[in-house]
N, C-alpha and C positions, 0 to 999 in steps of 0.2 A: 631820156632813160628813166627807167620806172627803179622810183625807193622801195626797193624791196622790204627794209625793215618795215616800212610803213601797214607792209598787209595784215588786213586781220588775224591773228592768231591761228586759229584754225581754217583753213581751207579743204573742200572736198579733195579726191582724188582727183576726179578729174578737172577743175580749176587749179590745181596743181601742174597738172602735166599741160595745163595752155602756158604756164609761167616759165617753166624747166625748157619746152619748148621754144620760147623768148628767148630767154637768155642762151642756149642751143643754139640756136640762130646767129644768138650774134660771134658768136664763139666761131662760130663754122664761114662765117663771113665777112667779118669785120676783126681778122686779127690784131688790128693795130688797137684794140679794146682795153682799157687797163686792167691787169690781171686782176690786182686787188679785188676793184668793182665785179669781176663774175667771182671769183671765189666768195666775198661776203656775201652774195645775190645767191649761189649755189649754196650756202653755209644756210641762210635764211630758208630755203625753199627744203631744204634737208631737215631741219630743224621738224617743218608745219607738216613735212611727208612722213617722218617719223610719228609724230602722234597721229596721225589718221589710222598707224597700226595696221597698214596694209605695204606691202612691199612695191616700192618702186617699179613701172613696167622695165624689163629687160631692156629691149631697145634705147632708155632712155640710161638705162645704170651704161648701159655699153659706150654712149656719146660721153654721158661724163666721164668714165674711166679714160676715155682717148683723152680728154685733157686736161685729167688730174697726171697722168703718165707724161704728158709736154711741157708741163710744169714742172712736177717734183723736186727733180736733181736741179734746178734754179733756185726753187725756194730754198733748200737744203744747203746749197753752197754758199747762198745769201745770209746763210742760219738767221732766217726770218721764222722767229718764234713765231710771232703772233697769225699767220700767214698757214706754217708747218699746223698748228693746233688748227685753225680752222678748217684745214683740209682732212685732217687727222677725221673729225667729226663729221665729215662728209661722208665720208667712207664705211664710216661706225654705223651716222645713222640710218643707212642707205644700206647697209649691206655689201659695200663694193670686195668682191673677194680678191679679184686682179689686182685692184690697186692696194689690196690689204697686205697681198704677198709680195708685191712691190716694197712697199711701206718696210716689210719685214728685213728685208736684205739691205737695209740702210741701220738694223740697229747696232749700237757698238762704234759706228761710225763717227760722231759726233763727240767733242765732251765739252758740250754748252746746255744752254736752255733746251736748245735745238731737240737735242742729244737725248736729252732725259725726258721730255715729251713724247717722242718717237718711242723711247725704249719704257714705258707709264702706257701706254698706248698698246703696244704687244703685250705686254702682262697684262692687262684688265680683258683684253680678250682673250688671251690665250686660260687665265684663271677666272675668271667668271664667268665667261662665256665660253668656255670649253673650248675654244679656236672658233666657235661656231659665227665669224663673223656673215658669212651670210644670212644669218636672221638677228636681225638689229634687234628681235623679241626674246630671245633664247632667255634671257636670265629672267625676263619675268614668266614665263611658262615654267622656268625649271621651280620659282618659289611659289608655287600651285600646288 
């Protein structure tokens, strides 16, 4: 299994989408995978996709959305902070809008760590990013 922390900083787009595709892979094929490990691997690959400052291909926002939504309501019930933020940031950095509105109907829900992460998470998009969670760029175009 490849350490993902391990990659360089920066990666192109498209060394990007061979990696996303990896871990895709094994997502789509090897369920018995520990979550953990593709979330921090997804978390990572979000992270270096975001600064490239170009938008995630569709096709691929769409596979990870199918299992950030297989996940969610586990991590949630587990009130796995550390887990819920990571994912939280997937979504952010990537633009996920499905799993943004998913995300949304869970706030209020909680009143843990959990809880106030989630509901820290809808406010910063909803107020500085105008709801515009599909462009992970919005707040810096708007202080242009």
């Amino acid at each position: 299994m490849i350490d993902y922390k391990k990659l360089p900083d920066y990666l192109s787009p498209d060394e990007l989408r061979r990696y996303f595709e990896d871990i895709l892979r094994q997502i789509e094929t090897q369920p018995e995978v520990d979550q953990s490990y593709i979330i921090d691997a997804l978390w990572e690959l979000a992270d270096r996709q975001w600064h490239t400052y170009t938008l995630i291909a569709p096709d691929l926002a769409e596979r990870i959305e199918a299992f950030i939504e297989g996940v969610w309501v586990q991590l949630c019930d587990r009130q796995d902070s550390h887990l819920v933020v990571k994912v939280i940031s997937i979504v952010g950095n990537l633009g996920l809008k499905r799993s943004y509105e998913m995300i949304k109907k869970f706030s209020g829900r909680y009143h843990s760590q959990t809880g106030q992460r989630i509901d820290e998470f809808i406010q910063q998009v909803e107020v500085l990013d105008n709801g515009k969670i599909e462009d992970p760029y919005y707040s810096l175009k708007k202080n242009k």
